[in-house]
N, C-alpha and C positions, 0 to 999 in steps of 0.2 A: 733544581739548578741544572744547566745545560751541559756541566761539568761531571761527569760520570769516572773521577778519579776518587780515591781516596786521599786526603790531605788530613796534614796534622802543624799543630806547631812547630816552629825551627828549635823556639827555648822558651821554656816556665817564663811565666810572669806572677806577676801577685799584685791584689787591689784587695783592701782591705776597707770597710764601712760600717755601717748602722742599719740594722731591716729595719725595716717600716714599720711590722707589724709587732717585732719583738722588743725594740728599745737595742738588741743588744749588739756587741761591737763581732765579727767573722772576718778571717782574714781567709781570702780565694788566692789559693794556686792552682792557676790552669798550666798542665804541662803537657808534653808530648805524649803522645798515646800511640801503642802498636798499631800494626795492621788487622783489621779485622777485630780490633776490642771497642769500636765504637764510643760513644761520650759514658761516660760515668763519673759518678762522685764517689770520693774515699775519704773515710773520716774512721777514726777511732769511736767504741762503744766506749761511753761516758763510765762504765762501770768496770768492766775488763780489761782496758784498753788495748781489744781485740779491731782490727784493720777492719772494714764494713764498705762493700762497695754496692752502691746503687745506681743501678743502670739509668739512663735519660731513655724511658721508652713508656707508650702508653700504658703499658698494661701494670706501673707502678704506679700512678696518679693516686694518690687517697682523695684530693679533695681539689676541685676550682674555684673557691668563696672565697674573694678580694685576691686571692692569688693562686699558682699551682704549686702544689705540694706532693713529692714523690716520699712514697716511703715503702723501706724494705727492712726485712727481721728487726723491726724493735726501733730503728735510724730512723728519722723524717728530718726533710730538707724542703723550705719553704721560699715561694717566690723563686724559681729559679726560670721563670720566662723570660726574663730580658739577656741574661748570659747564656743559655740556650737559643733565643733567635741571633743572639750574636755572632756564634759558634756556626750555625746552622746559614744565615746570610753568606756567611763569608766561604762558607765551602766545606766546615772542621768539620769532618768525619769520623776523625780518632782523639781522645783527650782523656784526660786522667784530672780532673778536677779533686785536689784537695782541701779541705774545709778545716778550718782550727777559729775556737778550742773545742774539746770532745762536748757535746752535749747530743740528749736523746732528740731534741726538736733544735736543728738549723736554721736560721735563715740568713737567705745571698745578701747582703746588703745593696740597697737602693741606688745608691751613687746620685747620678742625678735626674732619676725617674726614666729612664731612656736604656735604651741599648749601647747610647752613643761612648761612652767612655771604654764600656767591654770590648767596643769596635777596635779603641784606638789602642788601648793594650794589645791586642790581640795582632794586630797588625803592625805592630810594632817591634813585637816579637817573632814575628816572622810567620810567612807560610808556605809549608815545602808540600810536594808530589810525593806518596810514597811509592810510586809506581805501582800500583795494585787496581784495579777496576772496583768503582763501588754498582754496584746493580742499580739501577735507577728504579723509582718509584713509580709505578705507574695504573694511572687511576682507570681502568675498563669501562667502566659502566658509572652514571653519575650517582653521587655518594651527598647524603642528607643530614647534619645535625641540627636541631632545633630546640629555644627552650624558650615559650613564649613567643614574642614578634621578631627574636631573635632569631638569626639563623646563619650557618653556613654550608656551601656547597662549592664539592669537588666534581670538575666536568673534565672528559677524557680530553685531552690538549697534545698538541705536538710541540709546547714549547710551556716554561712556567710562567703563569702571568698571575697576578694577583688585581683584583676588582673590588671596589669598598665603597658601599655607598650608606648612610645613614638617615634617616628623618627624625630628628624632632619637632615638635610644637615651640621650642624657644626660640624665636627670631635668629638670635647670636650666634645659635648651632645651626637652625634650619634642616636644607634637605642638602650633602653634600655627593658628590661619588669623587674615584680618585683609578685610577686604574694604571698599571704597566708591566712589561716583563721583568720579570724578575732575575738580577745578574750581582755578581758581590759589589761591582760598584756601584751602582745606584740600591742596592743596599744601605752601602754606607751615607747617601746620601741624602735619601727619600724615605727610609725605613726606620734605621736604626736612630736620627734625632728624636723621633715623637713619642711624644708622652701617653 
């Protein structure tokens, strides 16, 4: 994002659902988060009821099969891509996401298969400057993941743009591309409805 601030929410919200993958019911509070602590989840150990925070960063991923799954000492928190691009779209930097009720495997509940509702929470609750510099990401040299005919690729850019193209053999899907820069509003727009 072209926004090189760090931002957090003005005030907690909370959106509460059903995963998809588990049946079971999680209630999300997303609240304001320091400067410089980044996104993370916080949830009680289901046996201790010792506090547990897990970072939103790659080097936590257990697993990307139907969804992504962070976990740390013993916690794991499942599907959390759609409230994470949500956070991430719109600019959040800093958040303290807490998770209820205590269990060893979380999951974010669905809502309506989209980002779209995390948006409007999110933005609803406000978004403040915390006057702090977030260091920008910046890609040097182009960067390759693949699995299969799958693939993606980061190319050095002076602006964030996102490109998406797809081919199938099924008529109805076909061969698409989709392409534009990336800003929080046309986030909210173009991004955050699709399923």
């Amino acid at each position: 994002m072209p926004n090189h601030r760090q931002c957090t929410l003005t005030q907690p919200v909370t959106l509460s659902g059903v995963g998809l993958h588990s049946g079971e019911t999680c209630q999300v509070h997303i609240c304001p988060g320091e400067i410089n602590t980044g996104i993370y989840f916080c949830c009680s150990d289901a046996t201790l009821g010792t506090p547990l925070a897990i970072p939103a960063r790659v080097d936590v991923v257990a697993q990307t099969v139907l969804s992504t799954e962070l976990a740390h000492n013993g916690q794991r928190i499942r599907t959390v891509e759609h409230l994470l691009a949500a956070l991430v779209g719109l600019g959040i930097t800093n958040a303290q996401i807490q998770l209820e009720p205590a269990r060893p495997l979380l999951e974010i509940p669905l809502l309506d298969g989209s980002a779209q509702e995390w948006v409007r929470a999110i933005v609803s609750a406000g978004i403040v400057d915390q006057g702090a510099e977030q260091p920008p990401l910046i890609i040097q040299a182009p960067l390759t993941v693949q699995a299969g005919e799958a693939f993606v690729v980061g190319l050095p850019s002076p602006e964030t743009r996102l490109t998406y193209g797809i081919d199938f053999p099924v008529a109805a899907i076909g061969e698409q591309w989709y392409s534009l820069q990336l800003t929080p509003a046309n986030f909210q727009t173009e991004i955050a409805p699709a399923r």
